[in-house]
Backbone atoms as SQL, in Angstrom:
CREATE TABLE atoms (id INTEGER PRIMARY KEY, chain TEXT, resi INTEGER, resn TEXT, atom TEXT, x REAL, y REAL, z REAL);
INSERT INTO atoms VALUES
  (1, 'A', 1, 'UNK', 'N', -102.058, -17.367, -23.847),
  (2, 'A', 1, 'UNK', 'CA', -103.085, -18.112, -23.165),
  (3, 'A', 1, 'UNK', 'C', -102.870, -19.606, -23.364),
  (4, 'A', 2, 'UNK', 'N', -103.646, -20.488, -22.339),
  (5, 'A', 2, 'UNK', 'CA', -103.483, -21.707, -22.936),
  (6, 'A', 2, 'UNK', 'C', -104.060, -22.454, -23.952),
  (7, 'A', 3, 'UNK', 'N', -103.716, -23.772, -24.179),
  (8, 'A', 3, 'UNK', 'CA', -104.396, -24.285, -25.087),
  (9, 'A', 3, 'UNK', 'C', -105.415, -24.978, -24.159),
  (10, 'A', 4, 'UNK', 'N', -107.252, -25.154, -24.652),
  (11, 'A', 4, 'UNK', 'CA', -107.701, -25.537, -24.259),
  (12, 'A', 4, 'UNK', 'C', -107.969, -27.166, -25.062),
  (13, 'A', 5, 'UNK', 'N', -107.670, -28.041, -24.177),
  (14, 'A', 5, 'UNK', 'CA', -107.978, -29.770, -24.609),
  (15, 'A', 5, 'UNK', 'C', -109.270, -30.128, -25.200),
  (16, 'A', 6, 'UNK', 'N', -109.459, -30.869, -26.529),
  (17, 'A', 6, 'UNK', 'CA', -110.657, -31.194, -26.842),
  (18, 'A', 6, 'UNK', 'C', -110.552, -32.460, -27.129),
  (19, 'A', 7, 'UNK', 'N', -111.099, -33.686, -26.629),
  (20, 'A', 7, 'UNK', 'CA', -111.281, -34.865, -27.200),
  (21, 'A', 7, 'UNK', 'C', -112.372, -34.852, -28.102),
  (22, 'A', 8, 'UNK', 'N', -111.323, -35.025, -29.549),
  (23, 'A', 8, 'UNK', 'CA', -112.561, -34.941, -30.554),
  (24, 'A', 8, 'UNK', 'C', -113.388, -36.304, -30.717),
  (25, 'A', 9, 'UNK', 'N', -112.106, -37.726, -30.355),
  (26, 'A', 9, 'UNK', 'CA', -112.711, -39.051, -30.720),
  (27, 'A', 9, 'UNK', 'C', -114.055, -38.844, -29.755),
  (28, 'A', 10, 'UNK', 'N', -113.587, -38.755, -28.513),
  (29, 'A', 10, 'UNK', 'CA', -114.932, -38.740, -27.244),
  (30, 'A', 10, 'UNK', 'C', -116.350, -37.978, -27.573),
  (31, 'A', 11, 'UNK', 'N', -115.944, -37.016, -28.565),
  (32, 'A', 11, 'UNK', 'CA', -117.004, -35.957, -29.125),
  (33, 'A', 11, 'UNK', 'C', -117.528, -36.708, -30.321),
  (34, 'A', 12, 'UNK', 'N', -116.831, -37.528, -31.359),
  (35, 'A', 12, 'UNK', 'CA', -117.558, -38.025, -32.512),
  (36, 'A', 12, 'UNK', 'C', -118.382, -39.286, -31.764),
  (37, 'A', 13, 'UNK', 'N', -117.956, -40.142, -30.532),
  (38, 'A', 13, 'UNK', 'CA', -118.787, -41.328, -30.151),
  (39, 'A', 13, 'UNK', 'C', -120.115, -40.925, -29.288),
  (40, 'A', 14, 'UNK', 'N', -119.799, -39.840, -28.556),
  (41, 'A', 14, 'UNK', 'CA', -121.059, -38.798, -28.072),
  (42, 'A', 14, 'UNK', 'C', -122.225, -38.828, -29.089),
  (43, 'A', 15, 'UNK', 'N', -121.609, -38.029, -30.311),
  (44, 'A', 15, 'UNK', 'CA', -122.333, -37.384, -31.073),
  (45, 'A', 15, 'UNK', 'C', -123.009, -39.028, -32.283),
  (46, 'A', 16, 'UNK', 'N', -122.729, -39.719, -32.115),
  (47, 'A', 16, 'UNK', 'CA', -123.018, -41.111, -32.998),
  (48, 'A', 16, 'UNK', 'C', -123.908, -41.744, -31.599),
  (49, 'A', 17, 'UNK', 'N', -123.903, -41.419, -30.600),
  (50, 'A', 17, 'UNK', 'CA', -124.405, -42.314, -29.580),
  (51, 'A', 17, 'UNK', 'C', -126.016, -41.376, -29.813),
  (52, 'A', 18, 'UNK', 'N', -126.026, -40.164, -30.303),
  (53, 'A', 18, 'UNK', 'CA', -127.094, -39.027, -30.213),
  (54, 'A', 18, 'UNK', 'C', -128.007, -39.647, -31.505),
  (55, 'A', 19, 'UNK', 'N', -127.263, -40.337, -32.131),
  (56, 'A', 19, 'UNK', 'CA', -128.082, -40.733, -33.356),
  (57, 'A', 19, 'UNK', 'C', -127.475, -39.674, -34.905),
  (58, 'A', 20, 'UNK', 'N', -126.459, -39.448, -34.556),
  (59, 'A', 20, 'UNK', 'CA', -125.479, -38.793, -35.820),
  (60, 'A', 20, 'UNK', 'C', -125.039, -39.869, -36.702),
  (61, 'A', 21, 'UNK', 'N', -124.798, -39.910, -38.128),
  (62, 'A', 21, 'UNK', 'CA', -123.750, -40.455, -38.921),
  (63, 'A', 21, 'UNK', 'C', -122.434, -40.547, -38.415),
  (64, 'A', 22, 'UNK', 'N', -121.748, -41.444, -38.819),
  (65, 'A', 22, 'UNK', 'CA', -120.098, -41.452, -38.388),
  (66, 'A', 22, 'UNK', 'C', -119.345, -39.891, -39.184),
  (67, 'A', 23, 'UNK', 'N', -119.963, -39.470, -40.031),
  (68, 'A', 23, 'UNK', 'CA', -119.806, -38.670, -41.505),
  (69, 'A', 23, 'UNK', 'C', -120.030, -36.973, -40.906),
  (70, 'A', 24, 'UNK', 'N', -121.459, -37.035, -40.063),
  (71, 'A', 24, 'UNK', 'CA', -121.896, -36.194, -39.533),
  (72, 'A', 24, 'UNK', 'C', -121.046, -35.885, -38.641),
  (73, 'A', 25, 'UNK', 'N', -120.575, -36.882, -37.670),
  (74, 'A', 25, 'UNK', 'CA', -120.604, -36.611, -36.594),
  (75, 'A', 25, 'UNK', 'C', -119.010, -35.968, -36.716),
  (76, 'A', 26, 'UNK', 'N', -118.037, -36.384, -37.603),
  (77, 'A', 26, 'UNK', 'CA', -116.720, -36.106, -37.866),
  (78, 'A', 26, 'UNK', 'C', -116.710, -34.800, -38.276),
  (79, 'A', 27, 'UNK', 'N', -117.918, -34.614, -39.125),
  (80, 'A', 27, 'UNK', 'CA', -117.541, -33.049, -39.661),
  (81, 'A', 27, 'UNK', 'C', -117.848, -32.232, -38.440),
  (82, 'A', 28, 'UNK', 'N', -118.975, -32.364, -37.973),
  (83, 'A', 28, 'UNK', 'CA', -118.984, -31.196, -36.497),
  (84, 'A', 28, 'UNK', 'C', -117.963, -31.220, -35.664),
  (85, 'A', 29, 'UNK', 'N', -117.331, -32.565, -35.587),
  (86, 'A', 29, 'UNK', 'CA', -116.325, -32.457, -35.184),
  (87, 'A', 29, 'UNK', 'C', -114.925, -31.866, -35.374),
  (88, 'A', 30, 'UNK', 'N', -114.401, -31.886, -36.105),
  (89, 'A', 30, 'UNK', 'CA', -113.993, -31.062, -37.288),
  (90, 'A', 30, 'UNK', 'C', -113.730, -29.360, -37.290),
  (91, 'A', 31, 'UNK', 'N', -115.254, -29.666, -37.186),
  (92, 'A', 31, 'UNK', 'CA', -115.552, -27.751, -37.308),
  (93, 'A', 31, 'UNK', 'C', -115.234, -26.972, -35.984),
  (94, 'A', 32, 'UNK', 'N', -115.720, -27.840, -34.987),
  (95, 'A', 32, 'UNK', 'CA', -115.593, -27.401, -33.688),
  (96, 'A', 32, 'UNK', 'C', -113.926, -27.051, -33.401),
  (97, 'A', 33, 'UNK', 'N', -113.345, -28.147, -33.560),
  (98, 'A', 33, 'UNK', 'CA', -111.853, -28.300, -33.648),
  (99, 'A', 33, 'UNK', 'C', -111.296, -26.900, -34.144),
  (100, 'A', 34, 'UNK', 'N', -111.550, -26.566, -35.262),
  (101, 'A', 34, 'UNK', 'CA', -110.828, -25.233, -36.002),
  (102, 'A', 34, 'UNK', 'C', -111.674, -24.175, -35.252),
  (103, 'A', 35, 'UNK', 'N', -112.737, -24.121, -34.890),
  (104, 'A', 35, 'UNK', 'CA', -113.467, -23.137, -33.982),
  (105, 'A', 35, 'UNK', 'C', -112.808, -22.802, -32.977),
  (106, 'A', 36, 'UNK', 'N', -112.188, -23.453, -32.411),
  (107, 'A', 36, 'UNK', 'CA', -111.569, -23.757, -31.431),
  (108, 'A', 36, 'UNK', 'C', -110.002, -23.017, -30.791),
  (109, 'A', 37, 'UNK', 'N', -109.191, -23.780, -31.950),
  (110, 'A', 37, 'UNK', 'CA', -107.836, -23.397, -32.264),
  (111, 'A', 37, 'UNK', 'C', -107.904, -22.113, -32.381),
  (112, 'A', 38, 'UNK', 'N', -109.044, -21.497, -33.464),
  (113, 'A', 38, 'UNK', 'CA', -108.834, -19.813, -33.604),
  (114, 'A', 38, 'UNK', 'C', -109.429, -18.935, -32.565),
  (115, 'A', 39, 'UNK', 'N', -110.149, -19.463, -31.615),
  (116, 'A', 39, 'UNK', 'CA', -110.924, -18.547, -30.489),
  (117, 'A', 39, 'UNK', 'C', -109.760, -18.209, -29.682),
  (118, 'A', 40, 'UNK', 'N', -109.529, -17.453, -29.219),
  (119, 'A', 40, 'UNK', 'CA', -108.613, -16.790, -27.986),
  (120, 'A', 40, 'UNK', 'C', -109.755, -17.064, -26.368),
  (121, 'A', 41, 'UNK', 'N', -109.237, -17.910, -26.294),
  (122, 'A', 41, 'UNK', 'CA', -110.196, -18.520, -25.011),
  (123, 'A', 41, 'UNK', 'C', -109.095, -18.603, -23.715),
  (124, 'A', 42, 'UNK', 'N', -109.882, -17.572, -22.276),
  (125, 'A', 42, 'UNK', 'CA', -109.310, -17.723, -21.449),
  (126, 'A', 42, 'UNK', 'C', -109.624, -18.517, -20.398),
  (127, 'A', 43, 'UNK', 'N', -108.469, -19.554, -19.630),
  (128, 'A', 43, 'UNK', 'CA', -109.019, -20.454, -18.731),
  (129, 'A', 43, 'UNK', 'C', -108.545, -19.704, -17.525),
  (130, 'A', 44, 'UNK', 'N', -109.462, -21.096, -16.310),
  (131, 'A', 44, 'UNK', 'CA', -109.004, -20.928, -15.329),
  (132, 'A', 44, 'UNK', 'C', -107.886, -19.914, -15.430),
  (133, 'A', 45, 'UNK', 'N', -107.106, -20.741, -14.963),
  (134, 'A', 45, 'UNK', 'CA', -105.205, -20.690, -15.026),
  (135, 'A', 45, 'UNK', 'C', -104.772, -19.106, -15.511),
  (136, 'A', 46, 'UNK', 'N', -105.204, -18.686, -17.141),
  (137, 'A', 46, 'UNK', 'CA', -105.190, -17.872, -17.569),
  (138, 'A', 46, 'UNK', 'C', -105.584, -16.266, -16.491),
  (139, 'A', 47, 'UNK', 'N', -106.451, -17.094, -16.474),
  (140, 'A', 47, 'UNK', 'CA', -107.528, -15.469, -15.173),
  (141, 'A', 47, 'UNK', 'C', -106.870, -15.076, -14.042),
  (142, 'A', 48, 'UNK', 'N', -106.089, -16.507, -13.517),
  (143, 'A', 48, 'UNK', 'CA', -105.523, -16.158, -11.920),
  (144, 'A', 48, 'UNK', 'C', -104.279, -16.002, -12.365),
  (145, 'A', 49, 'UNK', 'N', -103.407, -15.932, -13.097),
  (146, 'A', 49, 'UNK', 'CA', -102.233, -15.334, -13.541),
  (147, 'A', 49, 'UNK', 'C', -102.495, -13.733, -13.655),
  (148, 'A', 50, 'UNK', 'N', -103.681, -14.006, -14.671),
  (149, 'A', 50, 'UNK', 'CA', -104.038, -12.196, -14.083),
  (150, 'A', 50, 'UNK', 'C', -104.124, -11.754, -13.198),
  (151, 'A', 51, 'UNK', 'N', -104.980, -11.715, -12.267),
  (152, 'A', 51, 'UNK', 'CA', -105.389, -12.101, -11.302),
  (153, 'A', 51, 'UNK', 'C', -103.990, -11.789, -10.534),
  (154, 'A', 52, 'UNK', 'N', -103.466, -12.389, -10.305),
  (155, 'A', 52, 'UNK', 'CA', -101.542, -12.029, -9.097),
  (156, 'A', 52, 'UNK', 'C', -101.178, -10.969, -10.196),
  (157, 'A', 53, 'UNK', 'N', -101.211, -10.830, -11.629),
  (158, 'A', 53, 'UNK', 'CA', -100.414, -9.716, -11.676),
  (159, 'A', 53, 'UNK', 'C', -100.866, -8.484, -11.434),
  (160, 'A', 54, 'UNK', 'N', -102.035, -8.409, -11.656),
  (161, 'A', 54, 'UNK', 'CA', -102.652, -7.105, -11.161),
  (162, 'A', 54, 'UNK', 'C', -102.956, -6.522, -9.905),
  (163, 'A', 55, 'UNK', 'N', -102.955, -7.402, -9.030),
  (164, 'A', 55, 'UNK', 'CA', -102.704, -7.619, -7.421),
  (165, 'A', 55, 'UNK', 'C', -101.497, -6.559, -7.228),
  (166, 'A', 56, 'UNK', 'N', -99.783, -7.255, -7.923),
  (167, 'A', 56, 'UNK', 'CA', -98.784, -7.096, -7.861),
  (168, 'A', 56, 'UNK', 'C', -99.035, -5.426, -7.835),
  (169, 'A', 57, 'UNK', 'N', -99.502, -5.224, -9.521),
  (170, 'A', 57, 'UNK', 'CA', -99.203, -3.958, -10.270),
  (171, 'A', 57, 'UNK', 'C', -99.722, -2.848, -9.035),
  (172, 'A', 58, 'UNK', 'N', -101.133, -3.241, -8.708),
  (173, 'A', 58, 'UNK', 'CA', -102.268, -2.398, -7.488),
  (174, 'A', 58, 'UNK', 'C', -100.883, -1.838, -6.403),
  (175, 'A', 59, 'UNK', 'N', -100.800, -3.113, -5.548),
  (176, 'A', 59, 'UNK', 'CA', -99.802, -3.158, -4.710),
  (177, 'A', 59, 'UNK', 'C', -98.478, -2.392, -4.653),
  (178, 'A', 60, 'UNK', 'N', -98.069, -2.339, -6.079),
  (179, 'A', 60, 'UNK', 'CA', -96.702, -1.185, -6.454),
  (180, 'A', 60, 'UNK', 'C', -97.071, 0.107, -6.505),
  (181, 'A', 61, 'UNK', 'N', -98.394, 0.299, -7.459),
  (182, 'A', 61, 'UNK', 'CA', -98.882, 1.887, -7.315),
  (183, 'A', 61, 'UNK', 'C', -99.622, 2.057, -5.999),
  (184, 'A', 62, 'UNK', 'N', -99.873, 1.788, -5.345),
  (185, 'A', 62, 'UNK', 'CA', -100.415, 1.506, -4.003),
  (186, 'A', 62, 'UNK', 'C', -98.563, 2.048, -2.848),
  (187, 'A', 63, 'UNK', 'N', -97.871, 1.945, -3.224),
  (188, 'A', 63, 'UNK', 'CA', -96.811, 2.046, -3.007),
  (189, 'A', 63, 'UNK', 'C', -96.075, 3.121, -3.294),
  (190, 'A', 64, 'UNK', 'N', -96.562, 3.503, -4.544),
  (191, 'A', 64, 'UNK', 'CA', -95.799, 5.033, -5.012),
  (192, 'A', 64, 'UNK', 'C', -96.309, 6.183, -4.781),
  (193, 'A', 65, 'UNK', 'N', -97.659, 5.984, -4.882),
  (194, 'A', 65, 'UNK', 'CA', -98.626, 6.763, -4.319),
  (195, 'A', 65, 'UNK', 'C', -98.101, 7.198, -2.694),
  (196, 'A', 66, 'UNK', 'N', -98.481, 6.429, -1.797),
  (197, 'A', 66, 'UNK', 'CA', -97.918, 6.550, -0.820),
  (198, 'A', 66, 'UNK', 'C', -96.296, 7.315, -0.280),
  (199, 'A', 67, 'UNK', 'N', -95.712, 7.150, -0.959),
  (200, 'A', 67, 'UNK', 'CA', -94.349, 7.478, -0.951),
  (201, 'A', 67, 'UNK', 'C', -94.534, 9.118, -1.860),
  (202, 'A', 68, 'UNK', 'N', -95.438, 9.171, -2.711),
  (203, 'A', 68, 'UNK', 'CA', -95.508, 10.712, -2.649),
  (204, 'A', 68, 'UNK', 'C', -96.409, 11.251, -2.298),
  (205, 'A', 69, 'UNK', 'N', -97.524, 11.093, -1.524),
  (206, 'A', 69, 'UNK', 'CA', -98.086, 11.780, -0.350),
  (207, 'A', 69, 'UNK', 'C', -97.383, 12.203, 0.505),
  (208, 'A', 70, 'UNK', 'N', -95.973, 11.227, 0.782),
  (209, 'A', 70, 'UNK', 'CA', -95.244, 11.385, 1.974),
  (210, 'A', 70, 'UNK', 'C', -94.281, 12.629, 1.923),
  (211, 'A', 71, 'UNK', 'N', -93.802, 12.913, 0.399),
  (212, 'A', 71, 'UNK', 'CA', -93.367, 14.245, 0.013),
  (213, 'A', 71, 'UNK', 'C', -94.158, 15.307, 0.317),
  (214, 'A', 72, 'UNK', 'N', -95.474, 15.530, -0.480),
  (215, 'A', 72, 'UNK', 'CA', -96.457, 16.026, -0.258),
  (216, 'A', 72, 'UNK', 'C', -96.763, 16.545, 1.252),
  (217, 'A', 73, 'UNK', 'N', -97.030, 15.781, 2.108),
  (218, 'A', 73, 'UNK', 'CA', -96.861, 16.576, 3.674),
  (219, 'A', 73, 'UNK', 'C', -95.809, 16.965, 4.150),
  (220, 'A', 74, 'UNK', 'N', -94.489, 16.644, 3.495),
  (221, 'A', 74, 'UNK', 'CA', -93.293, 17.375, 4.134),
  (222, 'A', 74, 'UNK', 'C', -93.382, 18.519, 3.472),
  (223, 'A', 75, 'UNK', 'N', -93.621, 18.818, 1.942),
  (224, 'A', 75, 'UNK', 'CA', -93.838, 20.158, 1.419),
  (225, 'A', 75, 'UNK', 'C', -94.801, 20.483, 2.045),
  (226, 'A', 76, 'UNK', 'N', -95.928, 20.708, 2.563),
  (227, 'A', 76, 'UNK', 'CA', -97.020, 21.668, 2.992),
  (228, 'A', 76, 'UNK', 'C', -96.864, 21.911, 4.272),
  (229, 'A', 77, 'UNK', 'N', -95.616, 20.939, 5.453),
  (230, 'A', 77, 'UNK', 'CA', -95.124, 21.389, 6.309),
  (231, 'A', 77, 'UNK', 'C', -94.397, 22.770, 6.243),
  (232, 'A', 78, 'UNK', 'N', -93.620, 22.315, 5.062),
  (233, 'A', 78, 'UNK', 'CA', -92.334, 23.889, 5.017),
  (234, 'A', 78, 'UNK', 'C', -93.369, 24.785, 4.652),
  (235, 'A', 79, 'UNK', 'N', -94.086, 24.943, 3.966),
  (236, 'A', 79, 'UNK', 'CA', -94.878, 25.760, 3.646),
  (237, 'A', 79, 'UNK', 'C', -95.793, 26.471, 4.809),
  (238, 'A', 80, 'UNK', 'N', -96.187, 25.685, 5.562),
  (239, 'A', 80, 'UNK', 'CA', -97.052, 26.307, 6.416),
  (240, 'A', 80, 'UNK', 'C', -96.016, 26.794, 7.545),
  (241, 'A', 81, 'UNK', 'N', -94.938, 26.338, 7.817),
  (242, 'A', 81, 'UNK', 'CA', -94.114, 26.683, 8.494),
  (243, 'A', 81, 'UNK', 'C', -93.445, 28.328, 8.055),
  (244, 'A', 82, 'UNK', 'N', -93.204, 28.264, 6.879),
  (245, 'A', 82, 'UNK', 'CA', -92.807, 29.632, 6.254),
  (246, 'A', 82, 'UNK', 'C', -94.002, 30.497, 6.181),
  (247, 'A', 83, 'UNK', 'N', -95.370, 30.338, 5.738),
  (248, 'A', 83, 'UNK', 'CA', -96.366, 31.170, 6.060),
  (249, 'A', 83, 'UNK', 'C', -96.312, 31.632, 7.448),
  (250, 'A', 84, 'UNK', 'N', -96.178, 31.059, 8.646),
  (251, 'A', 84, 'UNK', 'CA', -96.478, 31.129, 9.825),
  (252, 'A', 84, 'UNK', 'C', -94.943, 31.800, 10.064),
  (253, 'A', 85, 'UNK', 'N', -93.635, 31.944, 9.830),
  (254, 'A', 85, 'UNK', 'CA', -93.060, 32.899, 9.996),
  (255, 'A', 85, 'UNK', 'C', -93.366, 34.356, 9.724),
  (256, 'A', 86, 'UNK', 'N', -93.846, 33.994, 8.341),
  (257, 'A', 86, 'UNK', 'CA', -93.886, 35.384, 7.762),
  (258, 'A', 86, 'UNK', 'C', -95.025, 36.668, 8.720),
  (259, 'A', 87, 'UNK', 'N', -96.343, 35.485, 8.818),
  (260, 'A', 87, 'UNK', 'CA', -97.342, 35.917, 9.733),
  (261, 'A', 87, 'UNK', 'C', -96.365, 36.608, 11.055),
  (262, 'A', 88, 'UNK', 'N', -95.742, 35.651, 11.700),
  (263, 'A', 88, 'UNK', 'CA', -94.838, 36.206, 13.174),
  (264, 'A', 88, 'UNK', 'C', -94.058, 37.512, 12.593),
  (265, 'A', 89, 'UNK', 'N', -93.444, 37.423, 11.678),
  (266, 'A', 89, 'UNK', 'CA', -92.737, 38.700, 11.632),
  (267, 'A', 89, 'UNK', 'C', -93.225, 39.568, 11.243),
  (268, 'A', 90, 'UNK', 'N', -94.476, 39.551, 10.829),
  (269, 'A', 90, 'UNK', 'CA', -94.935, 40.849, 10.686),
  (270, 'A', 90, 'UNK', 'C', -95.715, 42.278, 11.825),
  (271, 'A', 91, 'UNK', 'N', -95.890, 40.876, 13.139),
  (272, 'A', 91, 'UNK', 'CA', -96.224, 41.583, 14.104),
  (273, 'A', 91, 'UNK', 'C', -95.132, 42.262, 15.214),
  (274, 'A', 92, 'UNK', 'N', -93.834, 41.081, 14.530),
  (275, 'A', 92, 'UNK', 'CA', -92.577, 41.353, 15.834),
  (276, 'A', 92, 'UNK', 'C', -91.906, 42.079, 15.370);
């Protein structure tokens, strides 16, 4: 996944503009930071990469599927074809 961007300076002058300590405001800052780094956080970007591959994956089994249905009615052709002899010869 990616890394998501944090401006921490922009976050400690925020947080001092709120009426925080310089002291305060570094440690939340800080904390957030390592909060951060360890979360497995998915972006944008992240989702629509999924997003096309699973499209892809759909699209391939979407594909195989198809291609053995297509077996599938040629076997139940011979089949009904050989039933329907057997039926004829039993009357001729």
């Amino acid at each position: 996944m990616s890394a998501v961007t944090f401006d921490t300076l922009q976050f400690v002058k925020d947080l001092q503009a709120k009426g925080f300590k310089p002291e305060q405001a570094e440690g939340i800052s800080d904390a957030l930071k390592k909060i951060i780094s360890v979360a497995e956080v998915a972006t944008s970007r992240d989702l629509k990469e999924l997003e096309v591959a699973m499209k892809s994956d759909v699209e391939k089994l979407r594909l195989e599927i198809k291609a053995e249905m297509n077996v599938l009615k040629w076997m139940t052709g011979f089949i009904m074809a050989g039933m329907t002899s057997i039926v004829l010869k039993s009357f001729f």
